[in-house]
C-alpha positions in Angstrom: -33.8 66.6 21.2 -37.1 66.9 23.3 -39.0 64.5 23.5 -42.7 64.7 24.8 -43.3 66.1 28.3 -46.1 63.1 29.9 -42.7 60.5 29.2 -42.5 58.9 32.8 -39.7 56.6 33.1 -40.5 53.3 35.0 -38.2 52.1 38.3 -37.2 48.8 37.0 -36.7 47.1 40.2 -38.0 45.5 42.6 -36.4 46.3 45.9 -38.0 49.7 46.1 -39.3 49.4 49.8 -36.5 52.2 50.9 -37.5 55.0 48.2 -41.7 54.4 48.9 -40.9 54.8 52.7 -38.7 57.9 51.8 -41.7 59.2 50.0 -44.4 58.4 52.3 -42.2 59.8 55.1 -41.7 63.1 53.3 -44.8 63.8 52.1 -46.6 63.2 55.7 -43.6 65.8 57.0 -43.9 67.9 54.1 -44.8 71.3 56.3 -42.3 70.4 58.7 -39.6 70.5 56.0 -40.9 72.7 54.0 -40.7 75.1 57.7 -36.8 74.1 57.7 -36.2 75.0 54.7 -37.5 78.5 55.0 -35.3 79.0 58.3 -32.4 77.4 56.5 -32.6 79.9 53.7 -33.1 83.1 56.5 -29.6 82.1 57.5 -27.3 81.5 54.3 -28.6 82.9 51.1 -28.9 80.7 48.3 -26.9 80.4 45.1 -28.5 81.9 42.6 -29.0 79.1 40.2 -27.5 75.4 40.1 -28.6 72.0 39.0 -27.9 68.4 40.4 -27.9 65.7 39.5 -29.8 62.5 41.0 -29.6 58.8 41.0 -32.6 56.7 41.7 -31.9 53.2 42.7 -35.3 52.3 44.8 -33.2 51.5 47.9 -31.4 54.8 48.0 -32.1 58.4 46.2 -28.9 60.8 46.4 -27.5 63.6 44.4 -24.1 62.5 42.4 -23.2 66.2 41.3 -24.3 69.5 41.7 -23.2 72.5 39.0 -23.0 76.2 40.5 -23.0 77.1 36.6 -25.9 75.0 34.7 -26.0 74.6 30.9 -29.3 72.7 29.9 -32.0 75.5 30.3 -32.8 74.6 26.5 -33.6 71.2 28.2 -36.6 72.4 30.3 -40.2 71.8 29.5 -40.9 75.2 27.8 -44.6 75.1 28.6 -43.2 75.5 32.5 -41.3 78.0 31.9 -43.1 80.5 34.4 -41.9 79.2 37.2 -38.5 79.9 36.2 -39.2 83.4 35.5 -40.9 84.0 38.6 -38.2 82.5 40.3 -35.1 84.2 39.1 -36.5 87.2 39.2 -37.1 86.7 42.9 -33.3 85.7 43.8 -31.9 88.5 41.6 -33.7 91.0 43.4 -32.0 89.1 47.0 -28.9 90.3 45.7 -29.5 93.4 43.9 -32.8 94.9 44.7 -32.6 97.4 42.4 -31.3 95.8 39.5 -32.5 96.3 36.2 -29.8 95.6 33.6 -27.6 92.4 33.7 -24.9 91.2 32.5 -24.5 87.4 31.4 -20.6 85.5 30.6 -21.2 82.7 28.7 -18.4 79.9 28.1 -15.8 80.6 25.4 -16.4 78.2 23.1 -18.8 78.7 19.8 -19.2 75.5 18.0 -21.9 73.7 20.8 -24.8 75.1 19.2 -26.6 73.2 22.0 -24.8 75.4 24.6 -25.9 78.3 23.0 -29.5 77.3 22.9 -29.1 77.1 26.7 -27.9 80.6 26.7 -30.6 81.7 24.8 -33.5 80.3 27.1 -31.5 81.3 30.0 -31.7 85.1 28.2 -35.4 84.5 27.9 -36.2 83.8 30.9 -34.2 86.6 32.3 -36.1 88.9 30.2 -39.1 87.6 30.3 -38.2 88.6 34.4 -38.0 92.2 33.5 -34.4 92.5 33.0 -32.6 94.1 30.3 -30.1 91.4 29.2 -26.5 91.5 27.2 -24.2 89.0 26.5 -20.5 89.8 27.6 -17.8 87.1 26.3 -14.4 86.3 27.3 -13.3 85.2 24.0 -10.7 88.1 23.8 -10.6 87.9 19.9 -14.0 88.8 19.4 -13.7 92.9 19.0 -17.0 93.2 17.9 -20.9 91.6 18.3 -20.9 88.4 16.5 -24.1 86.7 16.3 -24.3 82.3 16.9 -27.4 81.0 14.6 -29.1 78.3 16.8 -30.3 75.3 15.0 -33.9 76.3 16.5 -33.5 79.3 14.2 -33.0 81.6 16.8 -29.6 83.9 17.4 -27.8 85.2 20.2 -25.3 87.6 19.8 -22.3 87.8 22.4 -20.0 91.2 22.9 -16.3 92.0 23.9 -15.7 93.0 27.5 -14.3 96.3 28.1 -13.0 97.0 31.6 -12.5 100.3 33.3 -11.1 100.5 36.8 -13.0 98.0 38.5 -16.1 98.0 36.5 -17.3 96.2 33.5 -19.2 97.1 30.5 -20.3 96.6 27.0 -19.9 99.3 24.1 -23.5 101.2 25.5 -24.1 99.0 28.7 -23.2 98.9 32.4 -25.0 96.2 34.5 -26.3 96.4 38.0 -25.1 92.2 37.8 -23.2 89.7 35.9 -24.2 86.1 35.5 -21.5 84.0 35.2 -22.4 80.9 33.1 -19.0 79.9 32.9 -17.4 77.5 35.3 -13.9 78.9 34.7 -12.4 75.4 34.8 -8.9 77.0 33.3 -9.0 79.5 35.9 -10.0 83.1 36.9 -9.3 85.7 34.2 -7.4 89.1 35.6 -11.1 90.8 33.6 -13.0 89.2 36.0 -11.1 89.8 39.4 -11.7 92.6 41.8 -14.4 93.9 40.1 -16.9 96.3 42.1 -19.6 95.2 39.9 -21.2 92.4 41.6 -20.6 89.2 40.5 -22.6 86.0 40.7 -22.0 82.9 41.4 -18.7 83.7 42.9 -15.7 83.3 40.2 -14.2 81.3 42.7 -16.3 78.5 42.8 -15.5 78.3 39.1 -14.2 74.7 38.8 -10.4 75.9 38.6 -10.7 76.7 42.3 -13.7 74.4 43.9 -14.0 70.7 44.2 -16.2 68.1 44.3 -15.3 66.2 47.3 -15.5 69.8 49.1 -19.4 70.3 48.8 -20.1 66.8 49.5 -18.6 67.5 53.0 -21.0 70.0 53.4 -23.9 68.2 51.7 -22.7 65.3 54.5 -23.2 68.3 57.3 -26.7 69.4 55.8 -28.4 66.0 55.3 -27.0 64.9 59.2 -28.7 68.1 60.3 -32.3 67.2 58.2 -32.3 63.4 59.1 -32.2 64.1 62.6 -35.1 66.4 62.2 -37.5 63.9 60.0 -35.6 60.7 61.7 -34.2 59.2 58.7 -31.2 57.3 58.1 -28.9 60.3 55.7 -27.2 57.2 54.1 -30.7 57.3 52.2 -30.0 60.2 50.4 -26.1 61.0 50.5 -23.3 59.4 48.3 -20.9 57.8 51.0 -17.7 59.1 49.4 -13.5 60.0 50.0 -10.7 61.6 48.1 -6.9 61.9 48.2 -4.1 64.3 47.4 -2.1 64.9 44.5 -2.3 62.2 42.1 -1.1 61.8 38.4 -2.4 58.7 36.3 0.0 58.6 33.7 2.9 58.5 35.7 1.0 56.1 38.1 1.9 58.8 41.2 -1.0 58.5 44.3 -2.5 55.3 43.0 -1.4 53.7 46.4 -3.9 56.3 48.1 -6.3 55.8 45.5 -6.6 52.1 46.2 -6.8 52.0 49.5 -9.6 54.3 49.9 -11.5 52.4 47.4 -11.0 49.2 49.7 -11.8 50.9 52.8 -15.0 52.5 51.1 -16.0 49.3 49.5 -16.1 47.9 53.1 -18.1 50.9 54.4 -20.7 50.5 51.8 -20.9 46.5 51.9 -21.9 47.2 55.2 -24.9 49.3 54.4 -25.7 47.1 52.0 -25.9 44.3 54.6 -28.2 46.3 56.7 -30.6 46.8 54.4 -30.5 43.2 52.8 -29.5 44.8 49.4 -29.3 42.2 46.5 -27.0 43.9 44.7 -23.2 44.3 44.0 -21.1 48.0 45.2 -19.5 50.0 43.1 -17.6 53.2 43.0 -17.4 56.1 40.5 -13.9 57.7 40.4 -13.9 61.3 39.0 -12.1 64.3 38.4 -12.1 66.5 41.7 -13.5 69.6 39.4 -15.0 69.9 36.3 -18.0 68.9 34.7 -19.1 67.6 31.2 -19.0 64.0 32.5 -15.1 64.1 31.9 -12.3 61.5 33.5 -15.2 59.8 35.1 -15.1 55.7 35.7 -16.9 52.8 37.2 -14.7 50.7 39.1 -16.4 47.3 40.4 -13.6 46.0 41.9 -10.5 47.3 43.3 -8.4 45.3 41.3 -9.7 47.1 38.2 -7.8 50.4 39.5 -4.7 48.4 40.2 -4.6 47.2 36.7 -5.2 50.1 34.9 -4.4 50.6 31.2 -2.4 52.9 29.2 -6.0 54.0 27.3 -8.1 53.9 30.9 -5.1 56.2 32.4 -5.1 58.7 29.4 -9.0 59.0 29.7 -8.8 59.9 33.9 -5.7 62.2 33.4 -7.6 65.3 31.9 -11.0 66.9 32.0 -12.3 70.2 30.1 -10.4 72.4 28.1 -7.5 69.5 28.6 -6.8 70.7 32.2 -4.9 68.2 34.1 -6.0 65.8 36.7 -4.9 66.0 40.0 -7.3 65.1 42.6 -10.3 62.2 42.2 -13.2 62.0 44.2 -14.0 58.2 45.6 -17.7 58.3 45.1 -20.0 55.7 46.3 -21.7 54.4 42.8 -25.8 54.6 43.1 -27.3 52.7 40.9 -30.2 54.2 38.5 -32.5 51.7 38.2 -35.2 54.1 36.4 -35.9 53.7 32.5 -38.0 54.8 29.7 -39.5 53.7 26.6 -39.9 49.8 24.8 -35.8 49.6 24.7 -36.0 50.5 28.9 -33.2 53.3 28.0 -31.2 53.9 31.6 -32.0 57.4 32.6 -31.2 60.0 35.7 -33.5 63.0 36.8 -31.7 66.4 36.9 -32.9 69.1 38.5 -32.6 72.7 38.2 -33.2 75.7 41.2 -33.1 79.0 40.9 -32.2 80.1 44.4 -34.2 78.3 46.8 -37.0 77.0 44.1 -37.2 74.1 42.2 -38.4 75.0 38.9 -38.0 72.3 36.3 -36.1 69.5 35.9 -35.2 66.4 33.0 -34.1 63.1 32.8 -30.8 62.2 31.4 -31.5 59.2 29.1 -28.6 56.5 27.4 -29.4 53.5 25.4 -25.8 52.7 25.7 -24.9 53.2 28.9 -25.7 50.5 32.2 -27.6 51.1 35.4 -24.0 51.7 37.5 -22.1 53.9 34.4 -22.1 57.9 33.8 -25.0 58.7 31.9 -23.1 62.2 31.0 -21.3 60.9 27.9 -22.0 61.5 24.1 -25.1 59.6 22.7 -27.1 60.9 25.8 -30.6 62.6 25.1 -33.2 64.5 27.4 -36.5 63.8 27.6 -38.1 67.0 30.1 -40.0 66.9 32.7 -43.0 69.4 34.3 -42.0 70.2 37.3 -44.2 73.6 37.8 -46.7 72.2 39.7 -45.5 68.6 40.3 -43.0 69.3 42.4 -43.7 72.1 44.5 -47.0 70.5 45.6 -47.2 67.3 46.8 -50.6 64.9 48.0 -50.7 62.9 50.6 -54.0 60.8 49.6 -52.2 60.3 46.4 -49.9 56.7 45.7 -46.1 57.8 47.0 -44.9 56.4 43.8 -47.4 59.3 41.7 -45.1 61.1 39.3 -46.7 64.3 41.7 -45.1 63.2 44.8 -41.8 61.3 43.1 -40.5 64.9 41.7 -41.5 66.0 45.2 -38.9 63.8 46.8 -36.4 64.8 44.2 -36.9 68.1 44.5 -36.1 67.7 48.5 -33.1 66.2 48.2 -32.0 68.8 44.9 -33.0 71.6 47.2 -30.4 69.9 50.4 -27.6 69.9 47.6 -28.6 73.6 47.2 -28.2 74.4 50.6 -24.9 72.7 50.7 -24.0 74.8 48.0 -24.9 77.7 49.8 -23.1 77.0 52.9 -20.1 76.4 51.1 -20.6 79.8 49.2 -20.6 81.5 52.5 -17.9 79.9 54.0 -15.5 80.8 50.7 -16.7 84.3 50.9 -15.7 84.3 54.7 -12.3 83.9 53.1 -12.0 86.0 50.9 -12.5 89.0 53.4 
């Protein structure tokens, strides 16, 4: 449910020295980056859409996830919606510049009508962009177009997949482009491999084949490379983090590895915390290595809590997604989220979405359930959108740092280094696959 647009959560803390001098240093630097950005994008092309997610805890901003296949369009201001359009048209064109008709693979499930009201926004704004837009499905028992009511009212109607040689196509449609909006987390259909038609984002940074602990080694590259050039510390804006091999909770196999990394990252951030005279206690999220949906996901406060893990806690971390298996955790430094909203001071998190190399709206994840150092990606969560059009894409300097104007700004910075991660790592898998 969306809740009214001029919503502006509060930063319920007190120690917010870090983030204001992160904000007043951006924003008298904000040509500068803006200038690295542009010659950052000249060299690796964006992904063509994504969305990350933030944490705000006043001493520290940083990105906890970033999702090469974003399902909350329907969560977007609608009155901002122009952006969006502008936008994806934009980076379409990058990659095909003479596309016209596209293509878009939803996931294969039909009951989340909420999904689908993110399909049919992200449809919308697609053709709205001058595109002519189908939906292609993988469900292979669909043999004909089935239409999925949306509680708003509205329909969308997905299509079976026909494949010829290395083309794909509807009953009457061939696309210059197909979208993937599916993060393949049980893997890359034979449909959808070695396929002529152009298809983007890669299916192999579906979540079957990427991981987590993989971009933020390349987020870790990018935000070293920026802090040099604006002189920050990049602990300000990047998760410290670790991950180990093979492990499998329910028969208890790799917890050895998993302990002590949490010790030795524990230390590391202790450390930071020291150095900046931070009055509050670490703590580390443990996640699945792939997969998204705020699945196997954990706060641990204390190491002690992973060696005494329970039966119900072990069954929990042991599968994500479409009940695929756990095998590799990232060790994620926890960041706090110290922002809130309404009279209950509801815990929230700002997510933003790109498309390519522009910020174009964003939203706050809000739980009344949920604590300032668990996931806020759980059931009972609710969005409350934000209006980024303007907000974010132009900051002022005479304005207060902490003006909602020049907060999104700073968010949108750090969302667009996540990007560039992202599109490092693109390039680097499709160096691989040559």
């Amino acid at each position: 449910m969306l809740a009214n647009s001029l919503i502006i959560p509060q930063l319920n803390t007190t120690f917010v020295e870090p983030l204001r001098f992160l904000e007043r240093h951006f924003l008298s630097r904000h040509r500068m980056i803006d200038e690295w950005f542009h010659q950052q994008w000249q060299l690796t092309t964006p992904p063509v859409y994504g969305s990350v997610d933030l944490r705000n805890a006043g001493f520290k901003l940083a990105p906890i996830d970033m999702n090469l296949f974003p399902a909350g369009f329907n969560n977007l201001n609608p009155d901002f919606l122009s952006l969006a359009i502008k936008s994806a048209a934009k980076v379409i064109h990058q990659f095909i510049p003479e596309a016209k008709r596209i293509m878009i693979i939803p996931e294969s499930h039909t009951r989340n009508l909420l999904y689908w009201e993110n399909v049919h926004i992200l449809q919308t704004i697609l053709t709205q962009a001058q595109f002519e837009v189908r939906l292609g499905t993988l469900i292979e028992d669909i043999k004909t177009p089935m239409d999925i009511v949306l509680p708003s009212g509205k329909k969308v109607v997905i299509e079976p997949l026909r494949r010829q040689q290395d083309e794909l196509h509807l009953a009457d449609f061939t696309p210059d482009l197909i979208l993937l909006n599916n993060d393949l987390s049980e893997g890359i259909p034979d449909i959808l491999r070695h396929l002529k038609t152009p298809l983007i984002p890669p299916a192999e940074l579906g979540w079957s084949q990427r991981l987590k602990s993989e971009h933020f080694q390349y987020y870790a590259g990018v935000v070293e490379e920026f802090a040099k050039k604006v002189d920050i510390d990049p602990w300000l804006i990047a998760p410290l983090f670790r991950h180990c091999g093979r492990i499998d909770f329910m028969q208890q196999e790799g917890m050895e590895c998993l302990v002590i990394n949490a010790e030795k990252l524990f230390a590391e951030i202790k450390a930071k915390y020291a150095e900046y005279n931070i009055p509050h206690q670490p703590f580390l999220i443990v996640k699945a290595d792939a997969g998204t949906y705020g699945m196997a996901v954990m706060t641990v406060r204390n190491v002690e809590e992973l060696k005494s893990m329970n039966r119900k806690q072990r069954t929990r971390m042991s599968m994500t997604k479409g009940g695929q298996p756990v095998h590799r955790v990232i060790i994620q430094e926890g960041v706090y989220t110290f922002e809130t909203i309404g009279p209950e001071q509801a815990v929230a998190e700002p997510v933003v979405y790109l498309w390519g190399e522009c910020v174009v709206g964003g939203f706050y994840r809000v739980h009344k359930e949920r604590g300032v150092d668990e996931n806020l990606n759980a059931p009972g969560m609710h969005f409350e959108p934000l209006a980024f059009s303007q907000t974010c894409n132009d900051p002022n300097e005479e304005m207060d740092p902490d003006a909602c104007q020049n907060r999104f700004y700073t968010y949108g910075v750090v969302a667009q280094l996540s990007m560039l991660a992202a599109a490092r790592e693109i390039n680097e898998q499709a160096k691989k696959s040559i």
